[in-house]
C-alpha positions as CSV (number, residue, x, y, z in Angstrom):
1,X,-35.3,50.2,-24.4
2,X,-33.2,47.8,-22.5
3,X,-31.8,50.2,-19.9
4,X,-32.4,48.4,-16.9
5,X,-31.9,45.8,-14.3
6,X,-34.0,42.9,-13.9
7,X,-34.7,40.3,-11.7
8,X,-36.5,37.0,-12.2
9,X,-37.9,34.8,-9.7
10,X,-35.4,35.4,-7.2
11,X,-35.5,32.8,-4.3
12,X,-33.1,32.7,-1.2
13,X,-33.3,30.5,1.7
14,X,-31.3,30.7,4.6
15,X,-30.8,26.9,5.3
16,X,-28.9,27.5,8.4
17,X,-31.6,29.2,10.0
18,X,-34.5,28.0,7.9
19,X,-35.9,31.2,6.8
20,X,-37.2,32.0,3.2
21,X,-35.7,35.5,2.8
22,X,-37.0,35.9,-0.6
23,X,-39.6,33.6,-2.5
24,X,-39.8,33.8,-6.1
25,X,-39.4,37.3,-6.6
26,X,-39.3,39.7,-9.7
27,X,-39.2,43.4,-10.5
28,X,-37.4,45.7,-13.0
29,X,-35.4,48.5,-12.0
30,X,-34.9,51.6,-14.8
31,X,-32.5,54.0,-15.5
32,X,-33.9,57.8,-14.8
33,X,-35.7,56.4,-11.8
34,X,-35.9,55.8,-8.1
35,X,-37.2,52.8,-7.1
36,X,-37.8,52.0,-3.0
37,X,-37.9,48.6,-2.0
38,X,-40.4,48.9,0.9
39,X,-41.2,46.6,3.7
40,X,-41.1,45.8,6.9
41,X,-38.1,44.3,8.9
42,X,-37.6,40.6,7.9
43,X,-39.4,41.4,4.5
44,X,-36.5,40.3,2.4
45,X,-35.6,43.9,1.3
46,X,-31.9,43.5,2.6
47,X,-31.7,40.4,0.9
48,X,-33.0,41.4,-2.3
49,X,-30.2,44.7,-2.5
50,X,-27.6,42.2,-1.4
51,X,-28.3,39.6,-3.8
52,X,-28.3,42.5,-6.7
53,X,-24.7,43.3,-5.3
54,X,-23.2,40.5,-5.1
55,X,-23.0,40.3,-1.5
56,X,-25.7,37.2,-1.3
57,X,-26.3,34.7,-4.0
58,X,-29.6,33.7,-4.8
59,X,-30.8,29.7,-4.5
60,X,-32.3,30.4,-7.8
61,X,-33.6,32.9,-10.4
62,X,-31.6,35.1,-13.2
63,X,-30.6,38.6,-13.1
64,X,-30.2,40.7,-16.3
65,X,-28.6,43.9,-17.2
66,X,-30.1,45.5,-20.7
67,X,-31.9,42.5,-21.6
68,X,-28.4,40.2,-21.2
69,X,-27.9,37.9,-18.1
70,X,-25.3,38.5,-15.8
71,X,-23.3,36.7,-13.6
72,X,-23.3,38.6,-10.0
73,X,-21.6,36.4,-7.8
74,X,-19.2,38.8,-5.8
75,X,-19.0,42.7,-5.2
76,X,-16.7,42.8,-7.3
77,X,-18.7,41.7,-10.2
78,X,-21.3,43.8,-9.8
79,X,-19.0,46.9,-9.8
80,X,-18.1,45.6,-12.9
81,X,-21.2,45.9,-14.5
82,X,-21.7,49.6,-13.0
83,X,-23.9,48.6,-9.2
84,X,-22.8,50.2,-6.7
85,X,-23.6,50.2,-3.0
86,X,-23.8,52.6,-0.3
87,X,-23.9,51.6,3.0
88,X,-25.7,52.4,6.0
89,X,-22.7,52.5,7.6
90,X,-19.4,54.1,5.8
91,X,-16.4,52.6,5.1
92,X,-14.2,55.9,4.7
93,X,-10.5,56.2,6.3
94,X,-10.9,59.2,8.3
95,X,-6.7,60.1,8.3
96,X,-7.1,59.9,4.2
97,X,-8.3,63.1,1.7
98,X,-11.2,62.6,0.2
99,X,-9.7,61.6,-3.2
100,X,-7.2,59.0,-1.4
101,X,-10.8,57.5,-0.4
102,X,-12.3,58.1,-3.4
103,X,-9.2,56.5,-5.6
104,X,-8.6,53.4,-3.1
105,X,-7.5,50.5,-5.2
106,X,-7.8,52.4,-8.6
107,X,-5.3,54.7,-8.3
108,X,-3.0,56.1,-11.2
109,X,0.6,55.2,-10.9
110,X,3.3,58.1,-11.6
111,X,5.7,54.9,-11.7
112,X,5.5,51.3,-10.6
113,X,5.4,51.8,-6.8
114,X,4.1,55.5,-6.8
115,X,1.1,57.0,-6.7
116,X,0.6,59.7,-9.1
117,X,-1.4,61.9,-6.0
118,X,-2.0,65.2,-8.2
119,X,-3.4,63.8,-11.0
120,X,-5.9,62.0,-8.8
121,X,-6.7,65.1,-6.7
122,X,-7.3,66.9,-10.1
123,X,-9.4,63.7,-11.5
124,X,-11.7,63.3,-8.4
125,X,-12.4,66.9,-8.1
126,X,-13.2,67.0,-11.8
127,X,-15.7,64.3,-10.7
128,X,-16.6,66.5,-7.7
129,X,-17.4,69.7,-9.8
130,X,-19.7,67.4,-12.1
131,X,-22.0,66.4,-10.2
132,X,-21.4,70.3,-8.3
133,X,-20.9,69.2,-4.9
134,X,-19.3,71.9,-3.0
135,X,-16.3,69.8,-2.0
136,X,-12.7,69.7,-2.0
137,X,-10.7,67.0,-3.3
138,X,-7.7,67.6,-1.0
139,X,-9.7,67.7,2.4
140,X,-9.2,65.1,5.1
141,X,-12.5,62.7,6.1
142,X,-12.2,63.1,9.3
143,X,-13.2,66.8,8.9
144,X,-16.4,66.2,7.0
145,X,-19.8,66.1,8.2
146,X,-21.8,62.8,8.5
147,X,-23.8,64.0,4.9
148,X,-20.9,64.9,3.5
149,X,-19.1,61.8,4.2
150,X,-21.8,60.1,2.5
151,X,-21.3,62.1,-0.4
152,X,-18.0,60.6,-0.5
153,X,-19.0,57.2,-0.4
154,X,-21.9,58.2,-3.3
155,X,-18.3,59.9,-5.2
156,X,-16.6,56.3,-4.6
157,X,-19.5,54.7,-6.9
158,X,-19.6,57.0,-9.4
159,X,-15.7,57.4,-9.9
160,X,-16.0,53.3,-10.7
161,X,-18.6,54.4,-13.4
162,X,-21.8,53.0,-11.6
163,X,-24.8,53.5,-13.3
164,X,-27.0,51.8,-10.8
165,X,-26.6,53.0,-7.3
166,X,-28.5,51.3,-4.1
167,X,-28.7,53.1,-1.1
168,X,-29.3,51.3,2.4
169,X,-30.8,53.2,5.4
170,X,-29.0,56.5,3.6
171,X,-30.5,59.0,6.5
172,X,-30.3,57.2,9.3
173,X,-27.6,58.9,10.9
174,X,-28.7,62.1,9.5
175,X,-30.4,64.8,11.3
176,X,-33.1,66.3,9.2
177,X,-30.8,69.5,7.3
178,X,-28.8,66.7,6.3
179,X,-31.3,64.3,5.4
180,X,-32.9,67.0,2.6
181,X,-29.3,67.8,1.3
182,X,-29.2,63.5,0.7
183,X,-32.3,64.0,-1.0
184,X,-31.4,66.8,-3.5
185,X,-27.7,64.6,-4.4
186,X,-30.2,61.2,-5.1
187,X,-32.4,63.4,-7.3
188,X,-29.4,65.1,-9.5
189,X,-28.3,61.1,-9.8
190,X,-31.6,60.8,-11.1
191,X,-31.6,64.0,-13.6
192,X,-27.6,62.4,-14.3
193,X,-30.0,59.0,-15.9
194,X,-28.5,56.7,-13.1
195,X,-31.1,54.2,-11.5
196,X,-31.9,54.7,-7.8
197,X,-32.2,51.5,-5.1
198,X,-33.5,52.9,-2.2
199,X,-34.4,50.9,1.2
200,X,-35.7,53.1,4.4
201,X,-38.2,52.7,6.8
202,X,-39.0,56.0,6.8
203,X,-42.2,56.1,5.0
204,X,-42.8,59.9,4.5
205,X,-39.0,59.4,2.2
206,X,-40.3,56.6,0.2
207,X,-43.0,58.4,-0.6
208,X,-41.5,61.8,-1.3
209,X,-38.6,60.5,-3.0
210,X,-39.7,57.9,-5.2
211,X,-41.0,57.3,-8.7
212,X,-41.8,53.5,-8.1
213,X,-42.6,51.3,-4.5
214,X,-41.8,48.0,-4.4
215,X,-43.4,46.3,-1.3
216,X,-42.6,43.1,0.0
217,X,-43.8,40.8,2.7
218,X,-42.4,38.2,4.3
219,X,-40.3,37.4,1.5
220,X,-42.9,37.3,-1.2
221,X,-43.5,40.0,-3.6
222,X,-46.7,41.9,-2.7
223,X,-46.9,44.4,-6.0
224,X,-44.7,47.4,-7.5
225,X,-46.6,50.9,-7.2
226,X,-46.3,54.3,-8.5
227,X,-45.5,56.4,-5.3
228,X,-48.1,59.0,-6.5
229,X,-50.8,56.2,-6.1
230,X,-49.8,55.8,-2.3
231,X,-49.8,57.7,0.8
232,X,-48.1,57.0,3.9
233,X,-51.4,55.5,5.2
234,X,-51.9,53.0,2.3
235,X,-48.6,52.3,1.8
236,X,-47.8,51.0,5.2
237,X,-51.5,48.4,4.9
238,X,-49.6,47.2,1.9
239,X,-46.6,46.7,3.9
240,X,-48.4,45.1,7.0
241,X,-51.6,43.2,5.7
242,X,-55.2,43.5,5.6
243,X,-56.0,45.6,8.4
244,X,-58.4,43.5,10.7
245,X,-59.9,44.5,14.0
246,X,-58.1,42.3,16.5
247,X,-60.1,41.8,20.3
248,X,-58.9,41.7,23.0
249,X,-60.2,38.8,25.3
250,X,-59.7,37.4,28.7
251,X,-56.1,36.7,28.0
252,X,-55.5,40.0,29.2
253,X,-57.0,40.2,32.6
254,X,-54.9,42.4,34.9
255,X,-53.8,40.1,37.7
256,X,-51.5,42.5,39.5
257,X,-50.8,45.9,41.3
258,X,-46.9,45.1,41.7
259,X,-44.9,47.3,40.0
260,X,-41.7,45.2,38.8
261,X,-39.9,47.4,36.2
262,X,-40.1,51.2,35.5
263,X,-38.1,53.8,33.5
264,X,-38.1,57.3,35.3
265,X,-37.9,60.3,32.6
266,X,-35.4,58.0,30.7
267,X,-33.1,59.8,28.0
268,X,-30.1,58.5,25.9
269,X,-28.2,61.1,23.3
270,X,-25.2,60.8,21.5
271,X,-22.9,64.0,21.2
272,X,-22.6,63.8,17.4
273,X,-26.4,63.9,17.0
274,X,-29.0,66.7,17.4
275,X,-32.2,64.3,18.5
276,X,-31.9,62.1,21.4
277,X,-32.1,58.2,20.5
278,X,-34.8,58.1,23.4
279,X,-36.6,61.6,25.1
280,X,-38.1,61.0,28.7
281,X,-39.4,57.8,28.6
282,X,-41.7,56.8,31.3
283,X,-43.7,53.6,31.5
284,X,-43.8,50.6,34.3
285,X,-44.1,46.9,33.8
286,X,-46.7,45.2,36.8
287,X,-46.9,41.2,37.7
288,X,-48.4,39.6,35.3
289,X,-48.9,42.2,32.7
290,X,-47.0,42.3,28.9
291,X,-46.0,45.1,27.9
292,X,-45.7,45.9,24.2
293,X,-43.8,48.7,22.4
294,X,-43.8,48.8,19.0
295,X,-42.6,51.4,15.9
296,X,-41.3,52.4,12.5
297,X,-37.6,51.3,12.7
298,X,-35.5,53.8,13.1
299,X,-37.8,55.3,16.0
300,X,-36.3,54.0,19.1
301,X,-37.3,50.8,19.7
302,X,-34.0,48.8,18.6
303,X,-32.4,51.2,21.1
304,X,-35.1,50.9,24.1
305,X,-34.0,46.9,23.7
306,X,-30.6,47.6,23.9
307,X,-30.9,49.2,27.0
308,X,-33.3,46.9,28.3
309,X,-30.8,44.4,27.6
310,X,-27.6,46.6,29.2
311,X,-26.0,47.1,25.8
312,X,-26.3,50.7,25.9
313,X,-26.4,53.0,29.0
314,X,-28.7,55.9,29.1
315,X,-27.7,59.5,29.3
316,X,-30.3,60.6,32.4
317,X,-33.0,58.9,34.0
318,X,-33.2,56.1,36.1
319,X,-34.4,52.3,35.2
320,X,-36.3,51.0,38.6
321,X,-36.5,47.1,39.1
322,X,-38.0,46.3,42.7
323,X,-36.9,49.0,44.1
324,X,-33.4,49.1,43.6
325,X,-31.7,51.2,41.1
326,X,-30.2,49.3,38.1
327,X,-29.5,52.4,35.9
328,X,-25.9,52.0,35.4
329,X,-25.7,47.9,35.4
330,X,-23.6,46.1,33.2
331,X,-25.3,43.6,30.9
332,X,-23.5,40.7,32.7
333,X,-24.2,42.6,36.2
334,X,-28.5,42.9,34.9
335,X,-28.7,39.2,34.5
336,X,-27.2,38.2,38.2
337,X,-30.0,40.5,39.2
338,X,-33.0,38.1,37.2
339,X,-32.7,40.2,33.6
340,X,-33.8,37.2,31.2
341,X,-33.7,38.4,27.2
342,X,-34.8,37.0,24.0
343,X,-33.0,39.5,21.5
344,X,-34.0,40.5,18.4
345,X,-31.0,39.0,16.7
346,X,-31.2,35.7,17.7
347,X,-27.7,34.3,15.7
348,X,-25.4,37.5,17.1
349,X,-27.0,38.4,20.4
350,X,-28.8,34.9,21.4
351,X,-26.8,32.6,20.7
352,X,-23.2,31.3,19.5
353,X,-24.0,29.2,16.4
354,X,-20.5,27.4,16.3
355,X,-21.5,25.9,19.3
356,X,-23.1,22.8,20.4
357,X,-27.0,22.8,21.7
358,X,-26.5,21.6,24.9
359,X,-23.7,24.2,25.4
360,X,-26.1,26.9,24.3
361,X,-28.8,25.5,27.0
362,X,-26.5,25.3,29.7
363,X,-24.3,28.3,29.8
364,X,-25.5,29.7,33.0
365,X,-25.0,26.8,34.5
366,X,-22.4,26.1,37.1
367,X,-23.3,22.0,38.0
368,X,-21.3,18.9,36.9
369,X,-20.6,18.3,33.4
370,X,-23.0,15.1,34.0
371,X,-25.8,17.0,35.3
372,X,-25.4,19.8,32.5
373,X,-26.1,17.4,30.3
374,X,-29.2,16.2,31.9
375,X,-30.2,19.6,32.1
376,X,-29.8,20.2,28.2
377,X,-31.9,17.0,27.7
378,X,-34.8,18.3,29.7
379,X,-34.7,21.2,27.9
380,X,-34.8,19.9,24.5
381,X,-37.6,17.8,25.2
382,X,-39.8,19.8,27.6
383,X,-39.4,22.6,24.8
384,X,-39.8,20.1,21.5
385,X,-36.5,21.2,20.4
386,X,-36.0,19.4,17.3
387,X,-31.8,18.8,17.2
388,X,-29.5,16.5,18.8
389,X,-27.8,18.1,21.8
390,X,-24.4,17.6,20.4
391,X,-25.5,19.7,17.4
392,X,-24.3,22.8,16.7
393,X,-26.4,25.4,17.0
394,X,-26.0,27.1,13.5
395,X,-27.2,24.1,11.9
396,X,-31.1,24.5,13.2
397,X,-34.0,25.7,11.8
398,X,-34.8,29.3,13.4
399,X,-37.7,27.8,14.6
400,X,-35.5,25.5,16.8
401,X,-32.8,28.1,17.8
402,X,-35.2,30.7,19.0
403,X,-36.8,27.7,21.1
404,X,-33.4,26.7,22.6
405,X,-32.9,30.4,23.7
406,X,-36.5,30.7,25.0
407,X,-36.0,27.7,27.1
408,X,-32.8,28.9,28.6
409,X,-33.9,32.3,28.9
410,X,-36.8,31.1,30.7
411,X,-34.9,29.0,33.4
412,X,-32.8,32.1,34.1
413,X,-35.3,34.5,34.8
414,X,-36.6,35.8,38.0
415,X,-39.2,37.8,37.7
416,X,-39.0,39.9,34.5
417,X,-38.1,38.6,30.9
418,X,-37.6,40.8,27.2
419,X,-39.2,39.3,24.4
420,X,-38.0,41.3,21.4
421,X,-39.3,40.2,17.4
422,X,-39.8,36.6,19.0
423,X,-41.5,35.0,16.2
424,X,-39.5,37.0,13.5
425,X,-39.1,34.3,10.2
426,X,-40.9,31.7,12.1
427,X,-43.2,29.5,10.7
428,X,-46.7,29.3,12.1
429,X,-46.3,26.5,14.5
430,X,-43.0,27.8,16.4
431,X,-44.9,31.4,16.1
432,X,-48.0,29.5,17.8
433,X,-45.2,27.9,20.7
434,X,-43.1,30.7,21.5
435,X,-47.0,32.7,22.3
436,X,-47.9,30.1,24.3
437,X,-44.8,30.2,26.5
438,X,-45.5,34.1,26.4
439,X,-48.9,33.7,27.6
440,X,-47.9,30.8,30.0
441,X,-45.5,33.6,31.9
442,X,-48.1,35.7,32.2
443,X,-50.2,33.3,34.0
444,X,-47.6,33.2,36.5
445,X,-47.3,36.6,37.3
446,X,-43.8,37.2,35.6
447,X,-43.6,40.6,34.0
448,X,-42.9,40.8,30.2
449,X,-41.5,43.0,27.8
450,X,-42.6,43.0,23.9
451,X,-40.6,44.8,21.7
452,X,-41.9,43.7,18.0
453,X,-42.4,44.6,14.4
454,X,-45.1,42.2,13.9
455,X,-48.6,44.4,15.3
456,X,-50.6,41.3,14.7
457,X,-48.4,39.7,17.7
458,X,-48.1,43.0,19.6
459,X,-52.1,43.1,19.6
460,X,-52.9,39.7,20.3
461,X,-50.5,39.3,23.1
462,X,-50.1,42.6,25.1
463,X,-52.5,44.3,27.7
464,X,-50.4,47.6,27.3
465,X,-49.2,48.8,24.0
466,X,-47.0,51.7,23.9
467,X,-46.2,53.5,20.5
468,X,-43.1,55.3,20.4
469,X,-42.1,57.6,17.7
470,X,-39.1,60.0,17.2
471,X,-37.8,58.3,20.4
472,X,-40.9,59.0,22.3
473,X,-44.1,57.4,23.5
474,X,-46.1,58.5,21.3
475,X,-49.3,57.1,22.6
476,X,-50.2,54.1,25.2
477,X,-53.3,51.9,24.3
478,X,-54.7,50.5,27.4
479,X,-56.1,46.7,27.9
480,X,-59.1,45.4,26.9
481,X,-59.5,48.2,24.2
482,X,-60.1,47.0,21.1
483,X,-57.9,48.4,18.4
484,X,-56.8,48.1,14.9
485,X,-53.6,48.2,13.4
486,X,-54.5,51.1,11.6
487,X,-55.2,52.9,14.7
488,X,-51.5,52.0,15.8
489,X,-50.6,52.9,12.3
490,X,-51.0,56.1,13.0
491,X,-49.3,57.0,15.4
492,X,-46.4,55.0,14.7
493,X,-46.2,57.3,11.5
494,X,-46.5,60.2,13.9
495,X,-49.7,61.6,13.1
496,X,-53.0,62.3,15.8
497,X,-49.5,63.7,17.8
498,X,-50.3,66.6,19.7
């Protein structure tokens, strides 16, 4: 049988930042199936769903569709060969009916410039009553729930005929009633002979869910599974690495008392959802101490750096820095007070590509144009930045952007700096640098913060490690402890959890 979707040595580089998404990667994808592409963040499983859709061409490899090569180089092509993709986040018009949504584009004319509405009402519902979802055709969006708007958005595939359907991150704004209704639509897909993409974090899904795994690491392939081969545990040392016992040595000496930072009983909830993002966090930050957090995404910890980094304000609690309260600061507001923050999105957050190095260096400064300039010099050679500093930023290797930001980040701080996925797609030798200016701070009694999804990093580098799961900590592992990343495994996954 050819009914399926293959991919052949796929290989993508980012040259802007100098990443290796993907790196020679193949797999086959089946019809009657649901196949999850699992691994952690910066694994290349984003990459891989957008090159299959169109939305990211690949630097090389083929893709075929029953055994025939095709020619994927926009969204649009790939709807034409029956993909479809739905999104994390949806892209529904709330004021429209579902079937205005549904029909967007590919609606049937009743003459040239009119829309023949009844007869699309009465086709989508015929769609709707197919695949027996209890909705009607004529309601409006913005009276649907979150799971049932993403039925809508599964509906928009399907009415353009897809037979293979990718889903990105489908529950993550789903509370867990929702989340099992998601689950019994992807399994009547399956039942329906459509193929299933499916990327989450959440392992216990993968697992339940699928009929294949496909893990990947660091942009290479690391095997394709049968998910009733795997548990949680095994499947998230095939996501990680070999799971070596990693000591702690005299790199984590406690050198202070000092409380800098603390969160008091720290809470943030949205209205719309049942869990809060973060539930009564509590943890301080001392001189000379890192202090690493680290969990399954989708947990908290994107959120805990956001607030860290005054992007989002919490809903009770307070956030403690010397002594004075800086719960309700403003980002700009948290950095006059000596905030310094290496984001986890280094391009969006970190930097502004489109600019030049030496602007990127200097933006806190107020001195002479002259001695800005000096200042951006120092910078690039104290920190063996390797780029001109009229150079715009985009144009460096990630290695060399996240140094730039280090260094600046670094010259701004007072006392207390947020390291979050530091080393994410670097090679080894920025890895090795950006540590060393990690452990450097340490020695001079700056408090640090290490939010990160690599637990090789979070192991060798912090005294503290603090698990959080379900937007709690979970567990704290205290310095000069020994541990194994299948120890933190654990509890990242939520289990040993009394």
């Amino acid at each position: 049988m050819n009914d399926k979707l293959e991919l052949n040595n796929i290989t993508k580089l980012y040259k802007n930042v100098g990443v290796k998404a993907l790196n020679n990667v193949s797999a086959t994808f089946k019809m009657g199936e649901i196949t999850s592409i699992a691994g952690e963040n910066g694994a290349g499983k984003s990459t891989l769903v957008k090159i299959i859709f169109g939305i990211v061409s690949p630097d090389s490899g083929i893709i075929k569709l029953n055994g025939k090569e095709a020619h994927i180089h926009s969204s649009q092509d790939a709807i034409k060969h029956k993909i479809g993709m739905v999104f994390q986040h949806f892209k529904l018009i709330e004021e429209f009916t579902i079937a205005q949504n549904i029909a967007l584009g590919r609606a049937k004319k009743k003459h040239l410039l009119f829309t023949d509405l009844e007869a699309i009402n009465n086709e989508v519902q015929a769609l709707i009553d197919k695949y027996e979802f209890k909705l009607k055709a004529t309601t409006l969006v913005k009276n649907l729930s979150t799971s049932d708007k993403q039925i809508v958005e599964i509906l928009k595939m399907l009415y353009r005929e897809a037979e293979i359907l990718i889903f990105d991150e489908p529950t993550a704004s789903l509370s867990e009633s929702e989340a099992k209704k998601l689950f019994k639509t992807i399994n009547k897909l399956k039942s329906k002979n459509k193929c299933i993409i499916l990327i989450t974090h959440k392992l216990k899904e993968i697992i339940k869910l699928s009929d294949k795994i496909l893990i990947l690491r660091k942009g290479n392939l690391v095997g394709k599974y049968q998910a009733k081969d795997l548990d949680q545990e095994s499947l998230a040392k095939l996501m990680l690495g070999d799971d070596t016992l990693i000591n702690h040595d005299a790199i984590h000496e406690k050198l202070s008392n000092e409380t800098i930072l603390e969160f008091k009983n720290v809470t943030l909830k949205k209205h719309y959802q049942a869990q809060p993002l973060l539930n009564d966090i509590n943890f301080t930050v001392h001189k000379g101490e890192i202090l690493g957090f680290c969990a399954v995404s989708g947990n908290g910890k994107g959120v805990l750096e956001a607030v860290l980094g005054g992007m989002m304000k919490v809903s009770s609690g307070s956030i403690i820095y010397n002594s004075k309260d800086i719960t309700r600061l403003q980002a700009s507001e948290l950095r006059k007070n000596g905030l310094a923050f290496v984001p986890s999105d280094r391009n969006f957050y970190g930097s502004a590509l489109q600019a030049t190095l030496s602007e990127n260096l200097i933006i806190n400064k107020r001195d002479s144009l002259k001695q800005k300039n000096k200042i951006a010099k120092n910078f690039i050679s104290k920190y063996n930045i390797k780029g001109l500093s009229h150079q715009k930023m985009g144009t460096l290797s990630g290695g060399n952007i996240q140094k730039a930001i280090v260094a600046r980040e670094i010259d701004n701080m007072k006392d207390y700096i947020v390291f979050s996925n530091p080393t994410w797609g670097l090679d080894i030798n920025s890895t090795n640098y950006i540590h060393s200016k990690i452990l450097e701070l340490k020695q001079q009694k700056k408090a640090i913060i290490l939010l990160s999804s690599d637990l090789d990093e979070i192991i060798k580098l912090s005294d503290n490690i603090n698990i959080i799961f379900e937007g709690k900590i979970a567990k704290t592992f205290s310095n000069n402890i020994p541990v194994s990343k299948k120890e933190i495994g654990k509890y990242m996954l939520g289990k040993g959890i009394k």
